[in-house]
N, C-alpha and C positions, 0 to 999 in steps of 0.2 A: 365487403370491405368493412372493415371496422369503423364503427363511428363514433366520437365523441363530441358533448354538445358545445363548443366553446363560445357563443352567443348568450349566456348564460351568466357568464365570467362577471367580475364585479368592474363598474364602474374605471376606467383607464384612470384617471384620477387616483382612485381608490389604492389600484393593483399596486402603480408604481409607489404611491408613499409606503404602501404595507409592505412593497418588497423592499424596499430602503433600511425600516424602520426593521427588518428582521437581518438585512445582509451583513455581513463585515468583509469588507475585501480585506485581500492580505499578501503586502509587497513579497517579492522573492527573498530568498535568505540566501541564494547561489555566491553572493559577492562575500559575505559575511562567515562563510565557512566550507568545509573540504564535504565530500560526499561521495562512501564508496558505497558500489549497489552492487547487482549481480542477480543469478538467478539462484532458490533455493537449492541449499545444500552446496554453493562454491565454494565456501570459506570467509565469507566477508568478515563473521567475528574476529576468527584471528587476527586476520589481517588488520582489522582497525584496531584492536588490542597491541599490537606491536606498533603501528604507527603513533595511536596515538600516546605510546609511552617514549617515542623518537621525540615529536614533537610536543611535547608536553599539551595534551589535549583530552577534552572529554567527549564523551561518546552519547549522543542522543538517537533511541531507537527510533528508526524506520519502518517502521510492522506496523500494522494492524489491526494485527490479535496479541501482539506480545503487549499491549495494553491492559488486557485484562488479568485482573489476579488469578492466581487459581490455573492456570491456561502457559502450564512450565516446559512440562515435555513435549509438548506438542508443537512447538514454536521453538525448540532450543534457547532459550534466554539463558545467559550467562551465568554461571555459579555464582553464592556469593562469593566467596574466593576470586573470582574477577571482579567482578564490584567494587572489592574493595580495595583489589590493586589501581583499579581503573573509573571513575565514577560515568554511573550510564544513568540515566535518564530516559521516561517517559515509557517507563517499564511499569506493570502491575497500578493502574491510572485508576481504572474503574472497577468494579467487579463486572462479571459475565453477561449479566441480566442487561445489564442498559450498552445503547448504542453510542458510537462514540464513530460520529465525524469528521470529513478531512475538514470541515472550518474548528471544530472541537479542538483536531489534533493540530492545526498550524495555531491556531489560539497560544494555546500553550508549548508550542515548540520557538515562536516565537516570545513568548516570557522567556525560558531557557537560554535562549541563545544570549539575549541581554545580561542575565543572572551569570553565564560562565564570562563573558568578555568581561565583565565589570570585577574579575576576579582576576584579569588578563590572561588565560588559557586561550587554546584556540578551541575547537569546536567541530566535529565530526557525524554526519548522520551518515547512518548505517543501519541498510537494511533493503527491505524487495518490495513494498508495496507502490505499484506505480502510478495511483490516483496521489500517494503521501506527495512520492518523488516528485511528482506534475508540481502542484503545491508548493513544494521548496524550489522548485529551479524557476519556475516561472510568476508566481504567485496563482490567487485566488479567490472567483467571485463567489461563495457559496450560494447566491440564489435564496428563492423562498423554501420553507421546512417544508420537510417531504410529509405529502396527503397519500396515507396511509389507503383511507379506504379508494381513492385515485386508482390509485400504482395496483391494489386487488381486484379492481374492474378490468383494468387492461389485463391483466394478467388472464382475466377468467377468459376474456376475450381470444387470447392467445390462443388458450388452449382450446378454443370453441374455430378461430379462422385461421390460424396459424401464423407464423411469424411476418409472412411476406406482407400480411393484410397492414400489420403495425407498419413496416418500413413503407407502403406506399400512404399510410394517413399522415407520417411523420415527412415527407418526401411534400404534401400537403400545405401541412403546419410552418415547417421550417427546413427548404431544401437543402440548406447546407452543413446542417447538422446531420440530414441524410446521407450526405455524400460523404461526410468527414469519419461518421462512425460505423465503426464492422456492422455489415448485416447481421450477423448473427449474436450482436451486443445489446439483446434484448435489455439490459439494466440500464444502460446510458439514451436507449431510444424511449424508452419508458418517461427517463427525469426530464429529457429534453421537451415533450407533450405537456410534464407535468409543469415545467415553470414557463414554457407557451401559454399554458392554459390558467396559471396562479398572474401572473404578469403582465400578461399580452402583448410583453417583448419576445421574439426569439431567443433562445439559450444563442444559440452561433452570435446574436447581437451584443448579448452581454458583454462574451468573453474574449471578443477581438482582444484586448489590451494586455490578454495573459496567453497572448501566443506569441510572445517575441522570447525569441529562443534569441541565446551566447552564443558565439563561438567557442566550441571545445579548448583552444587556445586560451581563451581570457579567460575561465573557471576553472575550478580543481573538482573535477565531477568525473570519475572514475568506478568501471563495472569489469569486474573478473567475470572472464571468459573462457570455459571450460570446451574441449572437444565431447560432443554430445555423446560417445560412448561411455567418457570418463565420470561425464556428468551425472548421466545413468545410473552407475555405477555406486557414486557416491551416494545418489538418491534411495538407492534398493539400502545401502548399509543406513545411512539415515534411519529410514521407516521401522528396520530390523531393532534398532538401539531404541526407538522409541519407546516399540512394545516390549524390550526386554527391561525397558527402567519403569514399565508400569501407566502407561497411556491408558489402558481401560482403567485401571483402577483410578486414575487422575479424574478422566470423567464421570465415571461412578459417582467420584466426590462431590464433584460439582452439581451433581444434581441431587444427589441428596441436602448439600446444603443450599442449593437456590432454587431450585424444585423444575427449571427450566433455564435455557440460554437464549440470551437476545439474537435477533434475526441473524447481524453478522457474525456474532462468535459462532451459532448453532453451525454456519455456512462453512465455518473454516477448513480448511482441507484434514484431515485426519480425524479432528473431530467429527464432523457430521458424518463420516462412514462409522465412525464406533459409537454414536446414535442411533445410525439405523440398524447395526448391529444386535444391540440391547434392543430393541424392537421384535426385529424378526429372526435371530437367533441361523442365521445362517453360518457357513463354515469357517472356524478362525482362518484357515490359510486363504480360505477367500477374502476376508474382512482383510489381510495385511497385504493381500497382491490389491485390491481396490484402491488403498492409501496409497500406496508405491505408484501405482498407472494413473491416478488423478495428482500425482505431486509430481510426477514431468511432464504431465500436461500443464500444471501450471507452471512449472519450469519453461517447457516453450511459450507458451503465452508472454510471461516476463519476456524473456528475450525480444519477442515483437516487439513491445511496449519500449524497451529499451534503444532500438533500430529507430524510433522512430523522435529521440531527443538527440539533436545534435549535440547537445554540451558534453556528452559521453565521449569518454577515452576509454577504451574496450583495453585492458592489460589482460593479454595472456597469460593461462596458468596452468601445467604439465602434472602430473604426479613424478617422483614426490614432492609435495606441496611445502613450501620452506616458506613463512607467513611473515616471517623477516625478512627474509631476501624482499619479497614481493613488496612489503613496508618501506625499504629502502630505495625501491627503483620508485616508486608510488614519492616518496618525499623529491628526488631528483627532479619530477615533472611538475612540480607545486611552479603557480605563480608568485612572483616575486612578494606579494602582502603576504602569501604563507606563507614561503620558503624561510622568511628571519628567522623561525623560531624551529625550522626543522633541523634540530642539532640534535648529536645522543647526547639524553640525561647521564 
């Protein structure tokens, strides 16, 4: 079984001021604005482009990676041509090289959202990453900074006793964190050891107070939902258009001008197979079917993640896909604080 030493740990005293002294918790923003999600490649830009030109709103991204400069076609970010019919937000934040945080991104997603009200707009996040989503619907305790050489010992460990070894130390540590998280979510069982062991509080102790989920009814928190054949589908033409607008050569770029990508950009779905591409030079049609079967794998993944926030209003979506129509039914179901302002301009 894997063992780590946590007797060791600094001082309880110690742990909790330094965890204090580095956290920022961060209230929901679900009351404060509309949120359509979905699984990659549904549609969600349109759709929130046409909504949010119904109800006179702007659009704050929900990604990522569409954070990082440099990182276009790979993430579908908006032309400027939408841009500047529509103002987005929290697009191209950092460059490639450095990481960037869901306390990072609610940081400044919450700046945002005060800077568009204070303009009187309403305000719309859109987008698929569901550690962001968690964040904005429920809020957010980030915890102590993540221990780099920590998180590489377990990992060596991993791959030395294998996975189950991790879920029965963390089963140990903090049983309810073991029961809440997928066995197989070696990244969340990881940080949950890891702020055990920075703190000597349990993660599951923290974050009682950011598990009180809405009712679907009281929030405007809305995910298009595709028939998984359709979805597919959509997904294979995605990946195709990608590399027909130049995804290798976007990373090419990138590396010649930052010489490397931070942990999670390196990670991102399309990117890191045409990393490992440039590496070991195996077959393009392979390298574009790899992108394609790891992008509805994360396609169903989201969808889990999604099943499991009640604030979700699942709107069905058919080909062909009319981003208005869907904008219009999507404004009908607003709560009565957003409904005032969903009139056409």
């Amino acid at each position: 079984m894997i063992q780590y030493d946590f007797s060791e740990e600094m001082p309880e005293d110690q742990a909790k001021n330094d965890a204090d002294s580095t956290s920022e918790s961060f209230p929901p923003l679900v009351d404060d604005a509309i949120v359509l999600t979905g699984p990659t490649a549904s549609g969600k830009s349109s759709v929130a482009m046409a909504l949010a030109k119904r109800i006179d709103a702007e659009i704050i991204s929900l990604d990522s990676i569409a954070v990082y400069r440099g990182m276009d076609i790979g993430t579908a970010k908006p032309s400027p041509e939408d841009c500047q019919r529509i103002s987005h937000h929290l697009l191209d934040v950092v460059d490639p090289t450095e990481d960037f945080s869901v306390a990072c991104y609610l940081r400044e997603a919450h700046r945002t959202v005060r800077e568009i009200r204070r303009r009187g707009r309403g305000v719309i996040f859109v987008g698929g990453t569901p550690m962001f989503l968690k964040g904005v619907l429920r809020g957010f305790d980030p915890g102590p900074p993540a221990d780099w050489e920590f998180r590489e010992a377990v990992e060596s460990d991993i791959r030395q006793h294998g996975i189950e070894a991790l879920r029965r130390r963390l089963e140990q540590v903090d049983p309810l964190a073991a029961h809440r998280i997928d066995p197989n979510d070696t990244r969340r069982m990881i940080r949950a050891l890891e702020v055990a062991r920075s703190t000597g509080v349990p993660i599951s102790h923290r974050q009682t107070q950011f598990d009180q989920a809405k009712d679907a009814s009281d929030c405007n928190v809305f995910a298009l939902a595709w028939p998984r054949p359709n979805l597919h589908a959509r997904i294979n033409k995605r990946v195709d258009r990608m590399f027909q607008f130049g995804l290798v050569d976007e990373v090419r770029g990138l590396l010649r001008d930052h010489g490397s990508l931070s942990r999670t950009a390196s990670q991102a779905v399309g990117y890191r197979e045409v990393l490992q591409w440039l590496d070991e030079a195996f077959p393009r049609d392979e390298l574009v079917e790899r992108v394609a079967a790891h992008t509805r794998q994360l396609a169903r993944r989201q969808e889990t993640w999604f099943r499991s926030f009640q604030e979700i209003r699942s709107v069905n979506v058919r080909e062909p896909m009319d981003a208005d129509a869907i904008a219009e039914s999507i404004a009908k179901m607003l709560t009565p604080s957003q409904r005032t302002s969903a009139t056409p301009n």
